[in-house]
N, C-alpha and C positions, 0 to 999 in steps of 0.2 A: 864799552864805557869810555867815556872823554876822560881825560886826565882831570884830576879832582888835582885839587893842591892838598900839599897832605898836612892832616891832622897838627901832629908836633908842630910843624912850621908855623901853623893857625896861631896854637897855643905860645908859641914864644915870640910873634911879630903881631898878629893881629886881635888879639883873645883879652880881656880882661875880666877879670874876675868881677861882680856887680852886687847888692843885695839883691834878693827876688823883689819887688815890685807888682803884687800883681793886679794892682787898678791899675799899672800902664799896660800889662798884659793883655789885658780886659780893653783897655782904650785902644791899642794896638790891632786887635782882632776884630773889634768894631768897625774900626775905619778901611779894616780890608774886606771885612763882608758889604760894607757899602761898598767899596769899588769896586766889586765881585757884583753883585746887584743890579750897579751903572753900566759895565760890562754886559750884563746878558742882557738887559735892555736894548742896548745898541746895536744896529744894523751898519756889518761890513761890507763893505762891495769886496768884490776878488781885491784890487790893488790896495789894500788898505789893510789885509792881512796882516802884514808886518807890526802894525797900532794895533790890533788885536792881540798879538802873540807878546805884544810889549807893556801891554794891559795884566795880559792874564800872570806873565811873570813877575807886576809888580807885588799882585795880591799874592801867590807863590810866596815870593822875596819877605813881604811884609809879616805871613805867617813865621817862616822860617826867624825871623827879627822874632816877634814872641815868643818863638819857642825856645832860642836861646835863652830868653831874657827869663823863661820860668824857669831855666835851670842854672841862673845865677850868673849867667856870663852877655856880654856883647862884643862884637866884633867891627874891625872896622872896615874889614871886605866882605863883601858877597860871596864870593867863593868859600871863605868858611862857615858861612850859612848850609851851605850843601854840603860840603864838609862834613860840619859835626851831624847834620840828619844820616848821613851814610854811617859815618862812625855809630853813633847806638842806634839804625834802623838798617843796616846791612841787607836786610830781607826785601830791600824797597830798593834794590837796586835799578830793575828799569824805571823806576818814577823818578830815582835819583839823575839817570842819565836823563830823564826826559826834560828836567829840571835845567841840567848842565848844557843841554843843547840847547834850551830856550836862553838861558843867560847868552850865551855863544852869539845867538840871534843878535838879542836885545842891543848887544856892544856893539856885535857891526852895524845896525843900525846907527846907534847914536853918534857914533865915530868917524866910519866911513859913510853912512849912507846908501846901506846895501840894506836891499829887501830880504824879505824870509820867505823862503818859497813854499809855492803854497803847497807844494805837497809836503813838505815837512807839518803843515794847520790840517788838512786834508788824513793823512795816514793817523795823527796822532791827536785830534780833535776831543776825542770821547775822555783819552787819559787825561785832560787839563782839567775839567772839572771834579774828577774823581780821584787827583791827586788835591785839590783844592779841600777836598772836604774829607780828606784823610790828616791832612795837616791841621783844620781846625780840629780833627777828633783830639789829633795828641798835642792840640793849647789845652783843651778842653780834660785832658785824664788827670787826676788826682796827682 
């Protein structure tokens, strides 16, 4: 498991408490199932991997954004997105790490300008959409 920033940290630098909202919830989850949609539409070549895996971590990202937001909080890193999923879903730990390595990706990419190799999309292919739609279940629970 990659180093997660931890929890408490989250809560006293990046965490603010919000009312629940949930027609933004709802409009938040919308727009990531669109991008999720646009995504599988799309045809990658091999070298273009990197835009796929930076895709599918936005829809990722964008859930984890509502699902704070349905439990009253928003934050202003990404890393405590994954964070608090690990905190109350501990049981999801490899989808958590699969999560933390895709962000890992995403940065180098946007930053340095390093690709994501494709056996990283390659090995763990099948986990993105089915962590994709474990996340809309729990926008989606009561």
């Amino acid at each position: 498991m990659r180093d997660l920033i931890n929890w408490n940290v989250c809560e006293r630098k990046f965490i603010r408490k919000v009312e629940v909202d949930m027609e933004r919830v709802k409009s938040i989850k919308k727009m990531a199932l669109k991008r999720f949609e646009k995504l599988k539409k799309d045809d990658f070549a091999e070298d273009e991997i990197s835009f796929l895996i930076e895709d599918y971590y936005e829809v990722i990202k964008e859930f984890l954004v509502a699902y704070l937001l349905k439990n009253g909080m928003r934050s202003q890193n990404h890393q405590c997105l994954i964070s608090y999923f690990y905190k109350i879903h501990p049981e999801f730990e490899n989808e958590v790490d699969i999560i933390s390595q895709m962000s890992f990706f995403r940065n180098r990419l946007g930053y340095y300008g390093e690709s994501v190799p494709v056996e990283f999309y390659q090995d763990k292919k099948e986990e993105f959409d089915r962590i994709v739609n474990l996340l809309s279940d729990l926008v989606n629970e009561k």
